[in-house]
C-alpha positions in Angstrom: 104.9 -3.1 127.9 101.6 -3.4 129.4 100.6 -6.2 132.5 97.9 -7.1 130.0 96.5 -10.0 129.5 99.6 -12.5 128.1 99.8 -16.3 126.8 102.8 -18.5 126.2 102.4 -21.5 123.9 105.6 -23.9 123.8 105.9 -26.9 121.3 109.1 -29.2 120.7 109.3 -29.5 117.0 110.9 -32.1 114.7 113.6 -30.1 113.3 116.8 -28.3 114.4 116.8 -24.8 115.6 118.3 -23.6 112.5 116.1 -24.9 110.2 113.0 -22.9 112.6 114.9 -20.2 112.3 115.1 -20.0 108.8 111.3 -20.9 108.1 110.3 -18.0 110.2 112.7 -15.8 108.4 112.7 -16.4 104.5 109.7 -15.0 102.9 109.4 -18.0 100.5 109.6 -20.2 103.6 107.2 -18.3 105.6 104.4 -17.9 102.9 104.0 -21.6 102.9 103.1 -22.0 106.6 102.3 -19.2 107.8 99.0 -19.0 105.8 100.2 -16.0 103.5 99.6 -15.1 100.3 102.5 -16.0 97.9 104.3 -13.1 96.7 102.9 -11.2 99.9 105.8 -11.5 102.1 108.6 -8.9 102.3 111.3 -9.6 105.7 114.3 -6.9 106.0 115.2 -9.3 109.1 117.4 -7.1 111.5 116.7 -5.0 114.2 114.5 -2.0 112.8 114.1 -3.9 109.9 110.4 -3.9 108.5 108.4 -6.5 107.3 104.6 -6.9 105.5 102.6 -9.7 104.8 99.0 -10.6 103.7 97.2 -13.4 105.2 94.9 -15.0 104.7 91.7 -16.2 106.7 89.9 -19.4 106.9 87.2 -18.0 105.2 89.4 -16.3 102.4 89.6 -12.6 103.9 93.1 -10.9 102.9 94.1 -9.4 106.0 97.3 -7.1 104.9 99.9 -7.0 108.4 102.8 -4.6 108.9 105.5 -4.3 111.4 109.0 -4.7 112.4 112.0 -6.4 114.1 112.9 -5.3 117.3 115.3 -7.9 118.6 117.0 -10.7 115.5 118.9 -13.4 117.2 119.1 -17.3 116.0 117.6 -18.0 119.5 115.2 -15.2 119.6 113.0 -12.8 117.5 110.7 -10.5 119.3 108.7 -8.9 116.5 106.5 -6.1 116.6 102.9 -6.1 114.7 101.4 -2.4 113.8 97.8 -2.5 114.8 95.5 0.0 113.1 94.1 2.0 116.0 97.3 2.0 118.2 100.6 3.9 118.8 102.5 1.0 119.9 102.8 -2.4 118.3 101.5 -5.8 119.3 105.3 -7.2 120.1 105.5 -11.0 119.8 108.3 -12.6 121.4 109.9 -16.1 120.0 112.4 -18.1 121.7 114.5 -21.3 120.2 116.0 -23.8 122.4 117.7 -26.2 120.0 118.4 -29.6 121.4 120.3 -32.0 117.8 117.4 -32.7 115.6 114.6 -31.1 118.1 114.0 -27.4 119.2 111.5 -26.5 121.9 109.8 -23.0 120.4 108.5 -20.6 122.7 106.0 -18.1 121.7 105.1 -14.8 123.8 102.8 -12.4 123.5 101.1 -9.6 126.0 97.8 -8.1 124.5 95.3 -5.0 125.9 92.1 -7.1 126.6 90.9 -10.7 126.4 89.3 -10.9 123.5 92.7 -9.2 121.7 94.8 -12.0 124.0 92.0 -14.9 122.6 91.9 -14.1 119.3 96.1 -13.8 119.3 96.5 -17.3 121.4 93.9 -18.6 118.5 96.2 -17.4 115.3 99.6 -18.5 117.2 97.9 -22.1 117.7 97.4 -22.3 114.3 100.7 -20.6 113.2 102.2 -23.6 115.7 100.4 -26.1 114.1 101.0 -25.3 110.8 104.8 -25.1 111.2 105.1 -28.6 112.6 103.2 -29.5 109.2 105.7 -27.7 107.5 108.9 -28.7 109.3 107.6 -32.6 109.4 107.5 -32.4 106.0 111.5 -31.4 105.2 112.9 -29.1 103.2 111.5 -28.4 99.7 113.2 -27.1 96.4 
């Protein structure tokens, strides 16, 4: 792991730790927050496991992500992100501190410059944001 250039975002969300754990973790789940396009996501969710995604942009751009699970806990997920270009992944670190009906989320991540740091503080703000949406709104059939 590089010294980069890092960012920690933490948030205390409305719902219990199990419950975050399973929206970052079920595809269906996952494709409803985490701006995706449905039927994109595929999660093998243990360590090595892969997973792929496509996104998708404010502006409509399909950005298709790959990558894989280095660490699966209930407490913590550090996932890694292939980035075109480079021999190691971007690795993602997420942390759940469940307190009853609240969990404080912690997300990590170490990047090679600024603008790769901005831009991935940027799309983890929104992920964030997005999930409280999600989680505020309960679970759905």
């Amino acid at each position: 792991m590089s010294d980069g250039y890092s960012y920690t975002l933490t948030r205390t969300l409305d719902a219990p730790a199990a419950a975050v754990y399973r929206a970052w973790t079920t595809p269906d789940a996952y494709a409803r927050w985490a701006y995706a396009a449905p039927g994109s996501v595929r999660m093998d969710v243990r360590p090595g496991g892969a997973w792929k995604a496509t996104m998708i942009t404010p502006d409509g751009t399909e950005v298709p992500l790959t990558g894989s699970y280095l660490e699966v806990d209930e407490n913590r997920l550090v996932v890694g992100m292939d980035v075109p270009g480079r021999a190691e992944p971007s690795v993602m670190v997420v942390e759940l501190d469940g307190d009853g009906p609240k969990t404080r989320i912690e997300l990590r991540q170490t990047c090679d410059t600024v603008e790769e740091r901005d831009m991935a503080e940027q799309g983890s703000t929104m992920l964030l944001d997005s999930l409280t949406r999600f989680l505020a709104e309960g679970p759905t059939v």
